[in-house]
C-alpha positions in Angstrom: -49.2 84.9 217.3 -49.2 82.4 219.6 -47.0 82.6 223.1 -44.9 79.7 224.5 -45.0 80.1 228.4 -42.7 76.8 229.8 -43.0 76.3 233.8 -39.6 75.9 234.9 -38.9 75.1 238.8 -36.2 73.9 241.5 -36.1 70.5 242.3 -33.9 69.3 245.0 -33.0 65.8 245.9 -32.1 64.8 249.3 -32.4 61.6 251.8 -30.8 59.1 249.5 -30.2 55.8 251.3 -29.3 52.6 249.8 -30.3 49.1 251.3 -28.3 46.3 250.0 -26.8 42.4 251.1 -23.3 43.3 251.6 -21.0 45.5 252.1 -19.7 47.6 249.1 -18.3 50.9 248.1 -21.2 52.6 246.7 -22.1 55.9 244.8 -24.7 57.5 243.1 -24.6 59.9 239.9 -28.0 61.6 239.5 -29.2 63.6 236.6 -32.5 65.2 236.2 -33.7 66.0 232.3 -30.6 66.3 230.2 -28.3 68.0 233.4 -25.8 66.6 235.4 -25.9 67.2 238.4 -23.0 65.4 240.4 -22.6 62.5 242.3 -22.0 61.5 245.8 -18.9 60.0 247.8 -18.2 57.0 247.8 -18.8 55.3 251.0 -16.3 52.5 251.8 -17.6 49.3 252.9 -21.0 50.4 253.9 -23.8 48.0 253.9 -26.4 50.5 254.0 -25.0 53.9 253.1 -26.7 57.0 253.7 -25.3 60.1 251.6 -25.9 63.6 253.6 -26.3 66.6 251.4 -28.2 68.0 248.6 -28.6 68.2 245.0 -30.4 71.0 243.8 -31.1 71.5 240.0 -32.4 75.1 238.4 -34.6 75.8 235.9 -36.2 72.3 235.3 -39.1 71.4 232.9 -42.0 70.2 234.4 -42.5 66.1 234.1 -38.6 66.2 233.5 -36.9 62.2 234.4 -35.0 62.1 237.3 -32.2 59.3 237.1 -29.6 57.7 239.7 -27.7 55.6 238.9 -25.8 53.5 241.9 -22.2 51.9 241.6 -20.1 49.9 242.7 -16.5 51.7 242.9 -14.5 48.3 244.2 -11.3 48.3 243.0 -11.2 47.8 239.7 -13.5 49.3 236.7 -16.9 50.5 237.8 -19.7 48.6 238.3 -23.6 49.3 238.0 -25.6 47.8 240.4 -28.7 49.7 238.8 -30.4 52.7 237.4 -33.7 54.1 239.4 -35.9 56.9 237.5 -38.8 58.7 238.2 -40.7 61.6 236.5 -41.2 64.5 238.5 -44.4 65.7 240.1 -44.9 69.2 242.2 -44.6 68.7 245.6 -42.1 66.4 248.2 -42.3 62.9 247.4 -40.5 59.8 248.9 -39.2 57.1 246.5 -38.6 53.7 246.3 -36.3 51.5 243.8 -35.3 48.1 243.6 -32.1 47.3 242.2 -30.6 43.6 242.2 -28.8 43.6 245.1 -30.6 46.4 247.2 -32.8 49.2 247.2 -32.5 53.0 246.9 -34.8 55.2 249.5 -34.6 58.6 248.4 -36.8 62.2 248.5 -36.7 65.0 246.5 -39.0 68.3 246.5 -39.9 70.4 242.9 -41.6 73.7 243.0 -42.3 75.9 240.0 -43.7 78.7 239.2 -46.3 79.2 236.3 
């Protein structure tokens, strides 16, 4: 019989930044695989926000998708100014996405174990 062994690890997703013409009042939701994993404040009439803070997600697949997506949260109903995703890789890496109106900067770390 054969044995299944999955590598699952910690990936954790910091320095998010968001470059952009104008001021807005930006967030990002971010998901990594199929999990949620929150989303930041929204930052009033930033032109170039930059969210502190972590997001840290257990027990991920290797190769999982990360996903952010960045919105708009003017008054009135949401607005997506883009989606950025990336598929994981061991090690700290340092991203860049271009949106329409901007570009996300962020980094993010994923260890595993075997």
């Amino acid at each position: 019989m054969a044995s299944l062994s999955l590598s699952l690890g910690l990936l954790v997703l910091c320095t998010l930044a968001l470059v952009q013409c104008g001021p807005y009042d930006d967030r990002v939701r971010v998901w990594c695989g199929p999990a949620f994993g929150g989303m930041t404040s929204v930052l009033k009439n930033q032109a170039n926000p930059t969210w502190p803070g972590e997001f840290n997600f257990l027990d991920i697949i290797d190769k999982s998708v990360l996903k952010l997506e960045v919105w708009n949260d003017n008054v009135g109903p949401d607005n997506r100014l883009g989606t950025c995703t990336t598929t994981i890789r061991k090690g700290t890496h340092i991203e860049t996405c271009h949106l329409k109106k901007g570009t996300v900067y962020y980094t993010y770390t994923y260890d595993y174990s075997h």
